[in-house]
C-alpha positions as CSV (number, residue, x, y, z in Angstrom):
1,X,0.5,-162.5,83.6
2,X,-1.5,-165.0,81.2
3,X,-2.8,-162.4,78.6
4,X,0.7,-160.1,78.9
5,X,3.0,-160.6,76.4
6,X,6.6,-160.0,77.1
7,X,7.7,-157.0,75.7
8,X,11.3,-159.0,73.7
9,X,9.0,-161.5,72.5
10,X,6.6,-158.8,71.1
11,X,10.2,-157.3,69.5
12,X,10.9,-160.9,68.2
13,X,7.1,-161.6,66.7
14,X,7.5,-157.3,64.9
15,X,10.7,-159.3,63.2
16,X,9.4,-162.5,61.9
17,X,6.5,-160.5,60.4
18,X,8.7,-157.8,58.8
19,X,10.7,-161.0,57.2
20,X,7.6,-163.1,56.4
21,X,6.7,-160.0,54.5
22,X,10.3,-159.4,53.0
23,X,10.0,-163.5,52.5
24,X,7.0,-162.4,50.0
25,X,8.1,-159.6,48.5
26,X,11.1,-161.8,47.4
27,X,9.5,-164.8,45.9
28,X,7.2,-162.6,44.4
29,X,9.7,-161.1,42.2
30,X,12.1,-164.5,42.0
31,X,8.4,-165.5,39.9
32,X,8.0,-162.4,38.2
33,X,11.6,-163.0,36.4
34,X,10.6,-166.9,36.0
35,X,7.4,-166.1,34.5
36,X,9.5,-164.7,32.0
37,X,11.9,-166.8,31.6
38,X,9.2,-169.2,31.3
39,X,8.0,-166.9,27.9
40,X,11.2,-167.1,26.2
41,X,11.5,-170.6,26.9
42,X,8.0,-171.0,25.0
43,X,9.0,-168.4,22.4
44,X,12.3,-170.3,21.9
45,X,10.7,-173.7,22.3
46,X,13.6,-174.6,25.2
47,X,11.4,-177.6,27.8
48,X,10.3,-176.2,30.8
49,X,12.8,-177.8,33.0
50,X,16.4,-177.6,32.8
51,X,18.0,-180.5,35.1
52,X,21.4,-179.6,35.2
53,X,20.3,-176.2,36.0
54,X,17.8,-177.2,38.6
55,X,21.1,-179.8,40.1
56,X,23.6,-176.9,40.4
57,X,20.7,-174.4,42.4
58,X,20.4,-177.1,44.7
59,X,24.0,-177.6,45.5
60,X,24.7,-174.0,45.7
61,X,22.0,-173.2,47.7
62,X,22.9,-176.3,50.0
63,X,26.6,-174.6,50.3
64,X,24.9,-171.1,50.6
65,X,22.9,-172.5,53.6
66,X,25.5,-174.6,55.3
67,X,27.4,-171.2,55.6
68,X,24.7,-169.2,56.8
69,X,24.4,-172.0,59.5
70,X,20.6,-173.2,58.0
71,X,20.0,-176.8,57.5
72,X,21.0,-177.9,54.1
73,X,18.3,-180.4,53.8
74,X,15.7,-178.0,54.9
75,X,16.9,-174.8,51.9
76,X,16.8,-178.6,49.7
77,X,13.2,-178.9,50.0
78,X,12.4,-175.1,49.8
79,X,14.1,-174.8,46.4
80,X,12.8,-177.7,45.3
81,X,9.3,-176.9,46.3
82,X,9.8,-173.6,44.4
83,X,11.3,-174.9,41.5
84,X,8.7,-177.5,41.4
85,X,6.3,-174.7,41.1
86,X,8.3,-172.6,38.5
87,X,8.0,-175.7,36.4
88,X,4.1,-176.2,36.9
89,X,3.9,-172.4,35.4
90,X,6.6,-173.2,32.6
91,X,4.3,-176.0,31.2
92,X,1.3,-173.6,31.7
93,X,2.8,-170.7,29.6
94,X,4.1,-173.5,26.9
95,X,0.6,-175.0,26.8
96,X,-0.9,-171.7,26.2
97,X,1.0,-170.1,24.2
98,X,3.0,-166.8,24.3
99,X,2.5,-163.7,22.6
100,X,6.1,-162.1,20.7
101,X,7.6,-159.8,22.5
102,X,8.1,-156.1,21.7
């Protein structure tokens, strides 16, 4: 049995891809409506980051994961990592500028 793979745990591995991929396909759009927000806040000269904002997503994500049964402090970190990152391409769009749109 040490190359066979157990047929569940193939089922399980089929999962965690097909959510790693949904996991993608999500922030991949969550950074397609930043990187616009991240225009109009250069067209409208708003800062990149918005601290109250960013204050409330944590704690309602820390609720939202507390009742899916997913450890607060873990969704914490995520969000901030993300956010961290939405910021990085807020100042990038502000420093270069952003064309009017139609």
């Amino acid at each position: 049995m040490s190359g066979d793979i157990p047929a569940e745990l193939k089922k399980f591995r089929a999962s965690i891809d097909n959510l790693d991929a949904a996991l993608i396909h999500i922030l991949a759009e969550r950074f397609r409506i930043t990187k616009e927000v991240g225009e109009l806040k250069a067209r409208t000269a708003l800062p990149p980051a918005d601290p109250n904002r960013e204050r409330l997503q944590v704690e309602r994500l820390r609720r939202l994961a507390a009742e899916a049964d997913l450890d607060p402090d873990f969704a914490e970190k995520l969000l901030n990592f993300i956010i961290r990152e939405v910021i990085r391409h807020h100042e990038q769009i502000a420093e270069n500028g952003v064309t009017q749109k139609d």
